[in-house]
C-alpha positions as CSV (number, residue, x, y, z in Angstrom):
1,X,78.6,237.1,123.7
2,X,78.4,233.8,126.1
3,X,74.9,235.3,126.6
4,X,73.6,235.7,123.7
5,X,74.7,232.1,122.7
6,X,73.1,230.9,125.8
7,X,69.6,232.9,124.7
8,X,69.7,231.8,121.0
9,X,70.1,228.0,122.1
10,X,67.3,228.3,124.8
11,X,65.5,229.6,121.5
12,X,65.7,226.5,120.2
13,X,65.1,223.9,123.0
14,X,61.9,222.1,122.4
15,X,59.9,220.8,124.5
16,X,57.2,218.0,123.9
17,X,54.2,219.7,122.4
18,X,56.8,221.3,120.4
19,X,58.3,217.6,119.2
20,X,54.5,216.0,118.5
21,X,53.9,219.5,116.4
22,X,56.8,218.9,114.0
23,X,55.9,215.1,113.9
24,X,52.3,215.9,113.0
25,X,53.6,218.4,110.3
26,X,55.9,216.4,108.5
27,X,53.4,213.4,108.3
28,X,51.1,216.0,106.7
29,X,53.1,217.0,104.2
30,X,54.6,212.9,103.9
31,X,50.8,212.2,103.2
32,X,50.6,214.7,100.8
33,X,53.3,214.3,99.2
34,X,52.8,210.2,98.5
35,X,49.3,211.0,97.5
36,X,49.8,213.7,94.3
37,X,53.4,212.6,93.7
38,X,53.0,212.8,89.5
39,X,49.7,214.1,89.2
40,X,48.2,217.1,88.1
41,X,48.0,218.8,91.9
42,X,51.4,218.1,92.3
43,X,52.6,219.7,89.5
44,X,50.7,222.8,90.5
45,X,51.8,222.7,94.0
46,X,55.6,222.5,92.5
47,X,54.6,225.9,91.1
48,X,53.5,227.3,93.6
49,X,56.9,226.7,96.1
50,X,58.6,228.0,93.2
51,X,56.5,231.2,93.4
52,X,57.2,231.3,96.9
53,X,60.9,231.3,96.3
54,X,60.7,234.2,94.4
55,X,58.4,235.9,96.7
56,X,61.0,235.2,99.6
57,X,64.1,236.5,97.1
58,X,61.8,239.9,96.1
59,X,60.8,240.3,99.6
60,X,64.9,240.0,100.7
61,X,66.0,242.6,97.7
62,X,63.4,244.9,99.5
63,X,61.3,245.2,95.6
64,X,58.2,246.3,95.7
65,X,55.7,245.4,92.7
66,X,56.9,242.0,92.4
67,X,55.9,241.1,96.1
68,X,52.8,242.8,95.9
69,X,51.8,241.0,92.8
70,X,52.7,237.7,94.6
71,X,50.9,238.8,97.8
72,X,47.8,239.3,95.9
73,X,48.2,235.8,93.9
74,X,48.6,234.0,97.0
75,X,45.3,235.6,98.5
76,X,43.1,234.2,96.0
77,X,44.8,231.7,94.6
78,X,44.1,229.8,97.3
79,X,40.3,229.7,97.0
80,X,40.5,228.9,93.3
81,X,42.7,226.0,94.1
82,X,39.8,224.6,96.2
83,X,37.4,225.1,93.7
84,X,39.5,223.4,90.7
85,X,41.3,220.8,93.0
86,X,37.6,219.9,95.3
87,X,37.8,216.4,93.9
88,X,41.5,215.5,94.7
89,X,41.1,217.2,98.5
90,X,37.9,215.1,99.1
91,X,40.4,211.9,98.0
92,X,43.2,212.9,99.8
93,X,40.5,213.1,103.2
94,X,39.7,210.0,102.1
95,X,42.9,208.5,102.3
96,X,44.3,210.1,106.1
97,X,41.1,209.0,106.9
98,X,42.3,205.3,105.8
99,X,45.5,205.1,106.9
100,X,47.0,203.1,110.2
101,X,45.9,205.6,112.6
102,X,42.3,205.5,112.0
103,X,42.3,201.3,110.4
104,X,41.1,200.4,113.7
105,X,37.7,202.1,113.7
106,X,37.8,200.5,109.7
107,X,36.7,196.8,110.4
108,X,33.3,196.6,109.1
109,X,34.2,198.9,106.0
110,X,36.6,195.9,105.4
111,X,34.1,193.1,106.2
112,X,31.7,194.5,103.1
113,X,35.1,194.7,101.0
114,X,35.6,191.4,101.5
115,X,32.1,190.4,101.3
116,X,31.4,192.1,97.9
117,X,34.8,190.1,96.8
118,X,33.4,186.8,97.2
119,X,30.0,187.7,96.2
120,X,31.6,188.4,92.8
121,X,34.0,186.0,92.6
122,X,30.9,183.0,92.9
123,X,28.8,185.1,90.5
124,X,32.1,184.9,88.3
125,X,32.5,181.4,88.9
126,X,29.1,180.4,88.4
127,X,28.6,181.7,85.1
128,X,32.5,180.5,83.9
129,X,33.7,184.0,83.4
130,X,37.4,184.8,83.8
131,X,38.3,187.8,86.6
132,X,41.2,188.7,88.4
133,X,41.0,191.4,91.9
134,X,43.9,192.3,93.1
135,X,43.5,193.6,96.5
136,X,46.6,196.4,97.3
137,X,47.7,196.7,100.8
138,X,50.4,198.4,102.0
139,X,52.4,198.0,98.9
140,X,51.3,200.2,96.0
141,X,50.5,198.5,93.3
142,X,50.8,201.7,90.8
143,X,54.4,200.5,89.5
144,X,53.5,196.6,88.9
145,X,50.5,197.3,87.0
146,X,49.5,199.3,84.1
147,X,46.9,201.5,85.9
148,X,44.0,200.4,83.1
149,X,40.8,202.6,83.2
150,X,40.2,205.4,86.4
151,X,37.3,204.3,88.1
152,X,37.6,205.3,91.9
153,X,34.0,203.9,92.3
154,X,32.5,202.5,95.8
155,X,33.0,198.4,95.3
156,X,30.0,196.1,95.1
157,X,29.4,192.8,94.0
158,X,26.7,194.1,90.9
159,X,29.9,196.2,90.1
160,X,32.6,193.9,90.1
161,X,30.3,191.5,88.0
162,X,29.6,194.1,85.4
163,X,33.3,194.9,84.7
164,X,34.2,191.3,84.0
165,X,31.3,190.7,82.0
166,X,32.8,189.4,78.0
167,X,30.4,192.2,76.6
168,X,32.2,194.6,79.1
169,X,35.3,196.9,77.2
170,X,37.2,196.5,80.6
171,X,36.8,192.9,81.3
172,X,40.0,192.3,79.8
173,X,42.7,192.7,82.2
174,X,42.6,192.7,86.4
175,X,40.6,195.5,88.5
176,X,42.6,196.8,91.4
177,X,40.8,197.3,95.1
178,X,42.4,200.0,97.0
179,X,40.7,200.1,100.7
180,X,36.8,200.5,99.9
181,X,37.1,201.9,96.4
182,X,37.5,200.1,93.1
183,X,40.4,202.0,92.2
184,X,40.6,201.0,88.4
185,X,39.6,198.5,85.6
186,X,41.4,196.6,83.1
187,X,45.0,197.0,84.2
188,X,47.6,194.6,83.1
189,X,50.1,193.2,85.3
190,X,53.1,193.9,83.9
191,X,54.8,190.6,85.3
192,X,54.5,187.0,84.8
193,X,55.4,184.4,87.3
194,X,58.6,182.5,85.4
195,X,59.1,180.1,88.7
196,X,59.6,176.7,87.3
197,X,57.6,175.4,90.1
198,X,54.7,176.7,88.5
199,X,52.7,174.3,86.5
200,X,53.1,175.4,82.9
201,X,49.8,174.4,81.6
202,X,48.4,177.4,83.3
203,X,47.5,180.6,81.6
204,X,48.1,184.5,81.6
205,X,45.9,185.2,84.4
206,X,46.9,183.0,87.2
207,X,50.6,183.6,86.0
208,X,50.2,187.1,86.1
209,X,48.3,186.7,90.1
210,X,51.3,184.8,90.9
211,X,54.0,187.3,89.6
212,X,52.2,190.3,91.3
213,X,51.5,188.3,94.7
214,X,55.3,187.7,94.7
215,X,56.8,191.4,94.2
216,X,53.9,192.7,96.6
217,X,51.8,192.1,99.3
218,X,48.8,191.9,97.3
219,X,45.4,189.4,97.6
220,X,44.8,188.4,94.0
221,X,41.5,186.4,93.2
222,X,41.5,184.9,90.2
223,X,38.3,183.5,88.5
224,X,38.7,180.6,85.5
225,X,36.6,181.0,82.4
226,X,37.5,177.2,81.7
227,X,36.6,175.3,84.9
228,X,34.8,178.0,86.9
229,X,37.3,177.7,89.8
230,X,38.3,180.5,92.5
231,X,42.2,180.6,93.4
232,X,43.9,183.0,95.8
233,X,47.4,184.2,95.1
234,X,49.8,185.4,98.0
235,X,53.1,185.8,98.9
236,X,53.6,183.8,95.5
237,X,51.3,180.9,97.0
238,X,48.3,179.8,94.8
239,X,45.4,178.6,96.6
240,X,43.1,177.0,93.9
241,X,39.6,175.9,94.1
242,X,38.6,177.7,96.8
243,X,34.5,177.3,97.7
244,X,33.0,180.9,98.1
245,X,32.8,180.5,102.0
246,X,37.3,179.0,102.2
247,X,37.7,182.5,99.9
248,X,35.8,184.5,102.5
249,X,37.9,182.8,105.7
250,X,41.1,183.5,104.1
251,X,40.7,187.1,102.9
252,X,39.5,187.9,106.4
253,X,42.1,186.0,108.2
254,X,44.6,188.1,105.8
255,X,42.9,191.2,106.7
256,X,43.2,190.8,110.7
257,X,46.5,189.4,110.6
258,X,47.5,192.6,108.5
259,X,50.7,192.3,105.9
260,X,53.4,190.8,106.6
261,X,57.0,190.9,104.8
262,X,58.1,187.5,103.0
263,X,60.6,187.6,100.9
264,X,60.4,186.1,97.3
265,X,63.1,183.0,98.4
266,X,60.6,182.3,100.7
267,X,57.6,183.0,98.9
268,X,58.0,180.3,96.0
269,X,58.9,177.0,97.0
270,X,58.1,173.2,96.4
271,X,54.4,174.8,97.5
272,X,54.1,177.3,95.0
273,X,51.0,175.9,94.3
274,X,48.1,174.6,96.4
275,X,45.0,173.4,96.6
276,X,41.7,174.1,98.1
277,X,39.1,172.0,98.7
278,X,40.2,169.1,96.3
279,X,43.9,168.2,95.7
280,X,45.1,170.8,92.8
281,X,44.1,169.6,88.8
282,X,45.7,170.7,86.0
283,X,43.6,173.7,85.0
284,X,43.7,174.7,81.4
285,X,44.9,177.9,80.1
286,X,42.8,180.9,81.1
């Protein structure tokens, strides 16, 4: 008996590769997992551990159609799920592709993110039409937002102008930038800034950058219809009248430095708001 127990628990030592398999498996399915979580393919992916249960409970009772008829579903099954679910496994490569691991061989996708940004935020200003981009880092933004119109579209200045255009159906509301992608239009932040450090005599939009720059990481540009002016809202901090080329240093100073965890006490103080090139004006509501 001392045997056997010696045998099963030499079964069971791992050795290194066996230790960087299991990591590499669990952060597979962790991946997968964050990225379907309440969507279509994870519903059907749901289903199909449930018919494995009963595969695994038919297989133990020793029955015989049920199995079979399992067996066969799980054969081809799998190559219709590739053609009906094509579009979500291209996004989900997409995304390992964007994560930590890989961000390092990512900095000139984030220089043209950051250049299409400011391209469309002086468009925006030039013209006096209202925007807001709210740039999502490592914080999703999915549950401080209402998630607007499903884009998913490469970003790009000619884009980003289009959207905010007044004859536009989606320039009302904030578009959200996920990596490289414009992940969706006309969201609504679902929280206002109600600091009373905040000066009152400013509107929805830069209340709304604040609120979101406070609960999240989040870079939030925000474009005035009134005066034309480019703010930056982060970590509660609003940055206003940014010229095109301060907007550009900041975002990529942000970028390198990566996120960073400040919490709200911190984040909104006698500076809640500052200014950019001039010393801050009362800006009118927009």
């Amino acid at each position: 008996m001392l045997q056997g127990i010696l045998d099963y628990l030499t079964f069971l030592r791992l050795d290194l590769k066996d230790i960087v398999e299991i990591l590499v498996v669990t952060y597979l399915v962790y991946r997968i997992l964050v990225a379907y979580a309440g969507s279509r393919a994870f519903q059907v992916l749901v289903g199909f551990v449930v018919l494995f249960g009963v595969y695994t409970v038919s297989r133990a009772l020793q029955l015989r159609l049920l199995p079979y008829l399992l067996s066969q579903v799980f054969t081809y099954g799998a190559f219709a799920l590739i053609v009906v679910f094509q579009q979500e496994l291209r996004t989900a490569l997409a995304r390992l592709g964007r994560t930590r691991m890989f961000r390092l061989f990512a900095g000139h996708e984030k220089e043209e993110v950051v250049e299409a940004i400011v391209d469309a935020a002086d468009r925006l200003a030039r013209a006096k039409i209202g925007g807001i981009i709210a740039i999502q880092r490592e914080v999703d933004l999915s549950s401080h937002v209402d998630n607007g119109t499903t884009l998913d579209a490469t970003i790009s200045p000619e884009l980003l102008t289009t959207v905010f255009s007044p004859y536009s159906p989606l320039h009302d509301g904030a578009v959200i930038v996920r990596q490289d992608r414009v992940a969706s239009a006309a969201a609504v932040i679902l929280r206002l800034s109600q600091s009373p450090l905040i000066d009152r005599t400013m509107g929805t939009r830069h209340r709304a950058a604040i609120g979101l720059s406070e609960e999240t990481d989040a870079l939030v540009v925000v474009i005035s219809e009134e005066t034309g002016q480019i703010s930056l809202a982060h970590r509660g901090l609003l940055t206003r009248d940014l010229a095109p080329e301060e907007l550009r240093e900041r975002l990529q100073a942000e970028q390198r430095q990566g996120p960073t965890t400040v919490s709200r006490t911190e984040s909104v103080g006698a500076d809640a708001i500052r200014s950019g090139r001039r010393s801050a004006k009362r800006e009118p509501a927009s």
